[in-house]
DSSP file (Angstrom, degrees, kcal/mol; ACC not computed):
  #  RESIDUE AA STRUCTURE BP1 BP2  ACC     N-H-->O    O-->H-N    N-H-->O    O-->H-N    TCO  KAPPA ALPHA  PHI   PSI    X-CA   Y-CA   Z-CA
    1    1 A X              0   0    0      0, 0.0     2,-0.4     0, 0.0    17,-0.2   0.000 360.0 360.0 360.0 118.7    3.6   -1.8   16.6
    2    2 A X  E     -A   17   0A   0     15,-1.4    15,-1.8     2,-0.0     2,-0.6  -0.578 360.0-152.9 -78.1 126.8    6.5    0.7   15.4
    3    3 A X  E     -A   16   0A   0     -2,-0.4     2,-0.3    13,-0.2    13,-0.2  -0.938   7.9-165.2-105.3 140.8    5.9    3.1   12.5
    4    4 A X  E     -A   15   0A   0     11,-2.3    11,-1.9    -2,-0.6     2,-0.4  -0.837  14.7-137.1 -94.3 142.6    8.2    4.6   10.1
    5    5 A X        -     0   0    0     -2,-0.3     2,-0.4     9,-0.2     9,-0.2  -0.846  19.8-175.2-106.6 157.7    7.6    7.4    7.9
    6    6 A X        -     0   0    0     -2,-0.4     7,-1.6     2,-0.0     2,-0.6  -0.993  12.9-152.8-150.4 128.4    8.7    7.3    4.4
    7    7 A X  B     +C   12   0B   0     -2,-0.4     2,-0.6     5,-0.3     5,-0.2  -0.780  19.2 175.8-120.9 107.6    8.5   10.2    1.7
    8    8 A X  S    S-     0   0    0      3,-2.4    -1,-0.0    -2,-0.6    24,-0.0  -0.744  71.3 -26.7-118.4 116.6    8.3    9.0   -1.7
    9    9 A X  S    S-     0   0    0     -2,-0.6    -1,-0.1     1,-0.1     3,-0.1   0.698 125.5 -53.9  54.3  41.1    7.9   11.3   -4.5
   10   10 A X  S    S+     0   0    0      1,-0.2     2,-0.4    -3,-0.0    -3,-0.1   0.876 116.0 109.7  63.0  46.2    6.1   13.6   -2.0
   11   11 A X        -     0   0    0      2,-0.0    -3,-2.4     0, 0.0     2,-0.7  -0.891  68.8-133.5-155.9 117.6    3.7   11.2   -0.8
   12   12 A X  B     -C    7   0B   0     -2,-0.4     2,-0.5    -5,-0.2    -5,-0.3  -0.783  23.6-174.9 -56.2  83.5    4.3   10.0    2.7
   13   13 A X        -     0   0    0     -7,-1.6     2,-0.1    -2,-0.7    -9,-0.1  -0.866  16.2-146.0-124.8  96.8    3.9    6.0    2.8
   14   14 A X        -     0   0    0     -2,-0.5    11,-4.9    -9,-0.2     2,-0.5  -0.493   4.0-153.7 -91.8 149.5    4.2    4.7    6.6
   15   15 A X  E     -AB   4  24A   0    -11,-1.9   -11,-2.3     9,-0.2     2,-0.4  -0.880   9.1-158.7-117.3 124.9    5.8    1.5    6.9
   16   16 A X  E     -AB   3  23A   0      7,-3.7     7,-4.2    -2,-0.5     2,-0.4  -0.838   5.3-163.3-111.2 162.4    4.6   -0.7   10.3
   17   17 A X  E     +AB   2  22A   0    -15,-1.8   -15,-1.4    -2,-0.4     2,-0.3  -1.000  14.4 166.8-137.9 131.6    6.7   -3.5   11.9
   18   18 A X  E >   - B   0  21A   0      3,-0.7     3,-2.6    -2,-0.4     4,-0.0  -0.974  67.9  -5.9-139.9 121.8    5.5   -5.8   14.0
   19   19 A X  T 3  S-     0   0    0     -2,-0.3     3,-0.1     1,-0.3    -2,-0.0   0.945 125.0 -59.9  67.6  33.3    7.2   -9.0   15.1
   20   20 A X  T 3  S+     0   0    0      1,-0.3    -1,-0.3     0, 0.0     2,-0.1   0.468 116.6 111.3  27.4  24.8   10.0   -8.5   12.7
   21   21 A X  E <   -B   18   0A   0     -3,-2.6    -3,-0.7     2,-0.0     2,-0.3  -0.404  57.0-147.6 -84.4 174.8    7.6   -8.5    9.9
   22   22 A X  E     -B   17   0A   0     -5,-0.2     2,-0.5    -2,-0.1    -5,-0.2  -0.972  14.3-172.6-146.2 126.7    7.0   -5.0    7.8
   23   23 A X  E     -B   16   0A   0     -7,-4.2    -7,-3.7    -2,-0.3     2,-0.5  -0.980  14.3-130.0-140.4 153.5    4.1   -3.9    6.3
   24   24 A X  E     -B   15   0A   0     -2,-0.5     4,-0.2    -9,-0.2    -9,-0.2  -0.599  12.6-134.3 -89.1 113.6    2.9   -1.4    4.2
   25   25 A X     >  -     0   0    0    -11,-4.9     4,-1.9    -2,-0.5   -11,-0.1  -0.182  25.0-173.0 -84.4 134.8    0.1    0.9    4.3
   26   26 A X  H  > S+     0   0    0      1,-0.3     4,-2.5     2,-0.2    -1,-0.2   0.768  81.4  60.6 -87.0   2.6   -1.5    0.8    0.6
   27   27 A X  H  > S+     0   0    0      2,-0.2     4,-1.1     3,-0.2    -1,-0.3   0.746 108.2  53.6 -87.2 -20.3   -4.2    3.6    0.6
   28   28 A X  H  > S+     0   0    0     -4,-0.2     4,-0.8     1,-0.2    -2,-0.2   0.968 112.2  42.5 -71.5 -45.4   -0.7    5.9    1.4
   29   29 A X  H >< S+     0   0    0     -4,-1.9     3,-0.9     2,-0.2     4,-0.4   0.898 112.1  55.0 -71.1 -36.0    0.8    4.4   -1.7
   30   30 A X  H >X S+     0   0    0     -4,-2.5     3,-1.2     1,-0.2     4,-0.7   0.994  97.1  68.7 -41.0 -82.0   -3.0    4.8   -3.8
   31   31 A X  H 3< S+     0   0    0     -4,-1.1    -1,-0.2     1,-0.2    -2,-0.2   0.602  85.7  63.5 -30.6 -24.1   -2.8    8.5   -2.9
   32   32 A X  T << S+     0   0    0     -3,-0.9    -1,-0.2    -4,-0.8     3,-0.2   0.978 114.6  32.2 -36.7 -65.4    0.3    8.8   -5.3
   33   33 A X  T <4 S-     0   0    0     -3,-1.2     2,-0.3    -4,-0.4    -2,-0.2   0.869 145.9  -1.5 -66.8 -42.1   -2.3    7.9   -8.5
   34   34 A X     <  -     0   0    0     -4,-0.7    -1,-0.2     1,-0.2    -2,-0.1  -0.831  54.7-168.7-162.5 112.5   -5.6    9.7   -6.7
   35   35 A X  S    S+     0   0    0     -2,-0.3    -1,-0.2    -3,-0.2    -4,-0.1   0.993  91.6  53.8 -73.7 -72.7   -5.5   11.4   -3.2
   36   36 A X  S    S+     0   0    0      1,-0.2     2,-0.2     2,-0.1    -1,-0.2   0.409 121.0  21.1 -49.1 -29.1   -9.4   11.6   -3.2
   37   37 A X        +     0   0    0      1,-0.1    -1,-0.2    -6,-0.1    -2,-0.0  -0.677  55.5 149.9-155.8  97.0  -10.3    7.6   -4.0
   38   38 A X    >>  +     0   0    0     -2,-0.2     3,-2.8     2,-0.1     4,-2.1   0.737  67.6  72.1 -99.0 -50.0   -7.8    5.6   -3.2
   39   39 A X  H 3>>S+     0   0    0      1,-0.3     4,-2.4     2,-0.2     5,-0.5   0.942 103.5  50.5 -36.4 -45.6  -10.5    2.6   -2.3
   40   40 A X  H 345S+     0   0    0      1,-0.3    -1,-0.3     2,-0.2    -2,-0.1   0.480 110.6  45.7 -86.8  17.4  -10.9    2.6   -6.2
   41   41 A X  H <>5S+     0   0    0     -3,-2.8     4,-0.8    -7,-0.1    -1,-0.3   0.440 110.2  52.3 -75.2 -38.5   -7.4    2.4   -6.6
   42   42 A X  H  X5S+     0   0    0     -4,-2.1     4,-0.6     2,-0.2    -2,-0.2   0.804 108.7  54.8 -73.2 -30.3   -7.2   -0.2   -4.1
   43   43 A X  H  <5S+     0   0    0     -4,-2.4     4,-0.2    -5,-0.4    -1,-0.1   0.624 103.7  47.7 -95.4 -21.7   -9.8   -2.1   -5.9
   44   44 A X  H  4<S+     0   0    0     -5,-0.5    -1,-0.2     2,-0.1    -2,-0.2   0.660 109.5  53.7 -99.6 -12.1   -8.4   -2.4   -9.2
   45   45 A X  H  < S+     0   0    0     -4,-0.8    -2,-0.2     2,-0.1    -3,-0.1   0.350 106.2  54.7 -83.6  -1.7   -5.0   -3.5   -8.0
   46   46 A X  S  < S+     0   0    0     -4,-0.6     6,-0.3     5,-0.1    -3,-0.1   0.614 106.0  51.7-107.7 -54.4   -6.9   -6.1   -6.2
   47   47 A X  S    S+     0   0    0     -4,-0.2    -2,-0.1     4,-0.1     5,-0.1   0.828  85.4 111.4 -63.5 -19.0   -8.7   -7.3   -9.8
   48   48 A X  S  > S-     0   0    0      1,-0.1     4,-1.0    -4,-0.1    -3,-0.0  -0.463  76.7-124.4 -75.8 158.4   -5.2   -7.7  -11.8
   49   49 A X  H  > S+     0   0    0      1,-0.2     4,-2.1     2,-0.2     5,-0.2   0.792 108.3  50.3 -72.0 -41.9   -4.3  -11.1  -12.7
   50   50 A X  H  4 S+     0   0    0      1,-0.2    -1,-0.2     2,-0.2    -2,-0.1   0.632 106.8  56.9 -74.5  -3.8   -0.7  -10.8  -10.9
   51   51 A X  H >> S+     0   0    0      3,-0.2     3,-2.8     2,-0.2     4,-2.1   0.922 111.2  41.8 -76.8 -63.6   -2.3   -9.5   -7.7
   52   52 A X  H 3X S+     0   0    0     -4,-1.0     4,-2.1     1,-0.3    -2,-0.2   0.878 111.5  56.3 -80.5 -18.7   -4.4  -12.5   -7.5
   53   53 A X  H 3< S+     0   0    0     -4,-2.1    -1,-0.3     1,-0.3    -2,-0.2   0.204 106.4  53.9 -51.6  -0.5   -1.6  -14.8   -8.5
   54   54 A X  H X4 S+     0   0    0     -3,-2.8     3,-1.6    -5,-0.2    -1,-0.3   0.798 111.6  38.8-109.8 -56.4    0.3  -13.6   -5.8
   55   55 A X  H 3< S+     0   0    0     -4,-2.1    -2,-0.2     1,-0.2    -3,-0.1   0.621 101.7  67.6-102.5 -25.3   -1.8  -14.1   -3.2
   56   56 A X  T 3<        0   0    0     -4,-2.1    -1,-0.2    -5,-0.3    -3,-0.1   0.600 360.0 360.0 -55.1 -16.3   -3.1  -17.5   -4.6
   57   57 A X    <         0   0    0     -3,-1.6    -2,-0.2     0, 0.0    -1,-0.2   0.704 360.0 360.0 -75.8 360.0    1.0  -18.6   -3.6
């Protein structure tokens, strides 16, 4: 699995590829809003309606 590093808005967000797919890691992207609890960041973006409506496709 290849990593990439990415710095946006001073917050480091590594991007893995596997299989020519990409994915993203989100507790790097949570640290933006709260370095210290990203799980409860992760877990309220989990509860919105367009989250589960995405993942319902």
């Amino acid at each position: 699995m290849a990593k990439t590093k990415l710095n946006v808005n001073d917050v480091e967000i590594v991007l893995y590829k596997q299989n020519e797919e990409e994915f993203m890691a989100l507790t790097d992207m949570a640290k933006f809003r709260d370095s210290e609890r990203t799980n409860y960041i992760i877990q309220n973006w989990m509860r919105t309606r367009s989250t589960i409506d995405f993942l319902g496709l």
